[in-house]
ChimeraX commands (.cxc) that place a marker at each C-alpha (Angstrom):
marker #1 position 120.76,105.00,96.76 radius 0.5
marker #1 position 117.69,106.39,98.53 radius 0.5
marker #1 position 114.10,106.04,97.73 radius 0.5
marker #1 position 111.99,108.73,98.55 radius 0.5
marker #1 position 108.45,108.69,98.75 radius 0.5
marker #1 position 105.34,111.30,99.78 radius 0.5
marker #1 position 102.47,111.04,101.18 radius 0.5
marker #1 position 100.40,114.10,102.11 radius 0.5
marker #1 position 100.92,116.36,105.21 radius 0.5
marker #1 position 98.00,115.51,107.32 radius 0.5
marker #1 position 95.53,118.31,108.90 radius 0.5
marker #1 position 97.11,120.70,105.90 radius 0.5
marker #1 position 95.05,121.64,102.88 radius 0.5
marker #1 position 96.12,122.38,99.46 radius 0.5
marker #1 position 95.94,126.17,98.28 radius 0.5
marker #1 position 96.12,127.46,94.67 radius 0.5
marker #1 position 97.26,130.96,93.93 radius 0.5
marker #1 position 94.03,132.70,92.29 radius 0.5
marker #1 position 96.20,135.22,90.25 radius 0.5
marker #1 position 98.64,132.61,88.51 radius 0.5
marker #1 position 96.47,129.06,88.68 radius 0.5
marker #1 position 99.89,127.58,90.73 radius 0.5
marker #1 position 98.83,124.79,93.12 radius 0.5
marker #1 position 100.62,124.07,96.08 radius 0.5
marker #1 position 100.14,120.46,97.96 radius 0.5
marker #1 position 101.62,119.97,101.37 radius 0.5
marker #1 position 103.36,117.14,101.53 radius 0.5
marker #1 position 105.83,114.76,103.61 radius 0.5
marker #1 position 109.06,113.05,102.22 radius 0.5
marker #1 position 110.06,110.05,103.81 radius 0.5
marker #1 position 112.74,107.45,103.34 radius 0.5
marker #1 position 111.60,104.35,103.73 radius 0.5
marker #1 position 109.88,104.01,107.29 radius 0.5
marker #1 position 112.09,107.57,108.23 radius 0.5
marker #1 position 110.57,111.05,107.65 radius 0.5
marker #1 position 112.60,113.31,105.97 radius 0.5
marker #1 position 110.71,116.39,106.17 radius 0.5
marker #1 position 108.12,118.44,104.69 radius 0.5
marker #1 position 108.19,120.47,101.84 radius 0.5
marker #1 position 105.22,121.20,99.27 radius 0.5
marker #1 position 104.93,119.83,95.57 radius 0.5
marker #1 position 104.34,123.19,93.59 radius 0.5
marker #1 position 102.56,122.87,90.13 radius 0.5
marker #1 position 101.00,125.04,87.60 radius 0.5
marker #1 position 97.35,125.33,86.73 radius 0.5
marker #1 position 97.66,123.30,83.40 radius 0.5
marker #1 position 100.07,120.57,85.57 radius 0.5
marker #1 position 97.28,120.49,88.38 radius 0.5
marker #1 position 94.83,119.68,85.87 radius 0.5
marker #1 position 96.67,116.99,83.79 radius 0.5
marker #1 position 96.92,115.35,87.37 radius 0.5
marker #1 position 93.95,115.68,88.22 radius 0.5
marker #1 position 92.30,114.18,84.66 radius 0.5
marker #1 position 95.35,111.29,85.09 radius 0.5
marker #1 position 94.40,110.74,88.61 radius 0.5
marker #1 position 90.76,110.37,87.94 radius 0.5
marker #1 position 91.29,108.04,84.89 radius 0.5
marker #1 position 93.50,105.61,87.51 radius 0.5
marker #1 position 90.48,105.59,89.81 radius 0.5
marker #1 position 88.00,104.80,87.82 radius 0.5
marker #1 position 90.56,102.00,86.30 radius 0.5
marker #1 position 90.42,100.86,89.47 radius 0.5
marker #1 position 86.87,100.55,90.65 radius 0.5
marker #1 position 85.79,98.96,86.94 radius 0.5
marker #1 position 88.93,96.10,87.15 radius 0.5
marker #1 position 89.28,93.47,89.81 radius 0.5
marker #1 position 92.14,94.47,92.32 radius 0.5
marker #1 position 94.76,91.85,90.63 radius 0.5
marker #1 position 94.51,93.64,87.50 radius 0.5
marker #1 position 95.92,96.93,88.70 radius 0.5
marker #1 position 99.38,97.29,89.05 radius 0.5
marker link #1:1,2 radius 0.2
marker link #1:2,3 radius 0.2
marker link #1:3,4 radius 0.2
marker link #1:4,5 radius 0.2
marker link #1:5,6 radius 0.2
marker link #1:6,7 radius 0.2
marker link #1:7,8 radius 0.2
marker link #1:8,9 radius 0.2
marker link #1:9,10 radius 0.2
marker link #1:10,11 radius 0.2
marker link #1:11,12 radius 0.2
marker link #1:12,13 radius 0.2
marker link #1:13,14 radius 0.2
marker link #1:14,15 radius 0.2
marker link #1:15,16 radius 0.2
marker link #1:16,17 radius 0.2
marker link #1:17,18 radius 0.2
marker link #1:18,19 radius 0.2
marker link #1:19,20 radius 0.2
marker link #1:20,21 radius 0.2
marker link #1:21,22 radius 0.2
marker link #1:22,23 radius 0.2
marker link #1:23,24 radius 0.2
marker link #1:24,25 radius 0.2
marker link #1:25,26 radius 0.2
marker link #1:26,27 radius 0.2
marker link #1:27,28 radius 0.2
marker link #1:28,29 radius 0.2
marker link #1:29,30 radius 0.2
marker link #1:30,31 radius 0.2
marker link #1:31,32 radius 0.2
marker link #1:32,33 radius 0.2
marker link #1:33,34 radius 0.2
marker link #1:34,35 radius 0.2
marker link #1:35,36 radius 0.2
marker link #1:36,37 radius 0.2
marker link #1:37,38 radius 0.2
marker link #1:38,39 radius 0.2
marker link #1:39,40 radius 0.2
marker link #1:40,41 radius 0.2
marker link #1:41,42 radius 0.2
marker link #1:42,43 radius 0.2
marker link #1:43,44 radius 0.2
marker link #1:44,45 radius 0.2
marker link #1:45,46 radius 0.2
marker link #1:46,47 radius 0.2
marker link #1:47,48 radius 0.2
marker link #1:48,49 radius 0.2
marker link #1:49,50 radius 0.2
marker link #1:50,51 radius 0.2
marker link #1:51,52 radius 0.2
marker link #1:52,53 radius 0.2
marker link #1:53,54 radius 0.2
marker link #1:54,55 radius 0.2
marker link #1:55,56 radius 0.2
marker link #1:56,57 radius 0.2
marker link #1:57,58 radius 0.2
marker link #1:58,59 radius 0.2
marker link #1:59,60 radius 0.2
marker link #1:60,61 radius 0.2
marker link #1:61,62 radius 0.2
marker link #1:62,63 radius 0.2
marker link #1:63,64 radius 0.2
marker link #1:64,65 radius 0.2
marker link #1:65,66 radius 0.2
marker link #1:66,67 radius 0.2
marker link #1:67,68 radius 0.2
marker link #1:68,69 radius 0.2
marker link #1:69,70 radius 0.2
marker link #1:70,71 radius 0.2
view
């Protein structure tokens, strides 16, 4: 079984389609310590934002709890 992982493409930037909201986000695959390749992780406007809201919420999680708390 492999376990993939992503991290983002560096010295790419994230686009968003203005006529259909879609979000694309450059992005690396890697197993392990091995890259895998890159390949972008496409969502739509309303997926985009839920991220974003979720991604936020984690953050701020994260800056009001000591580090051990977090997991």
């Amino acid at each position: 079984m492999s376990l993939l992982h992503a991290s983002p493409q560096p010295d790419a930037e994230a686009t968003a389609d203005p006529s259909t909201g879609e979000v694309r986000i450059p992005i690396e695959l890697w197993s392990l310590d091995r890259p895998q390749g890159p390949t972008s992780l496409v969502l739509s406007a309303r997926e985009a934002a839920e991220m974003h809201e979720r991604l936020g919420e984690l953050l701020t999680a994260r800056q009001q709890a000591p580090l051990a708390g977090i997991r």
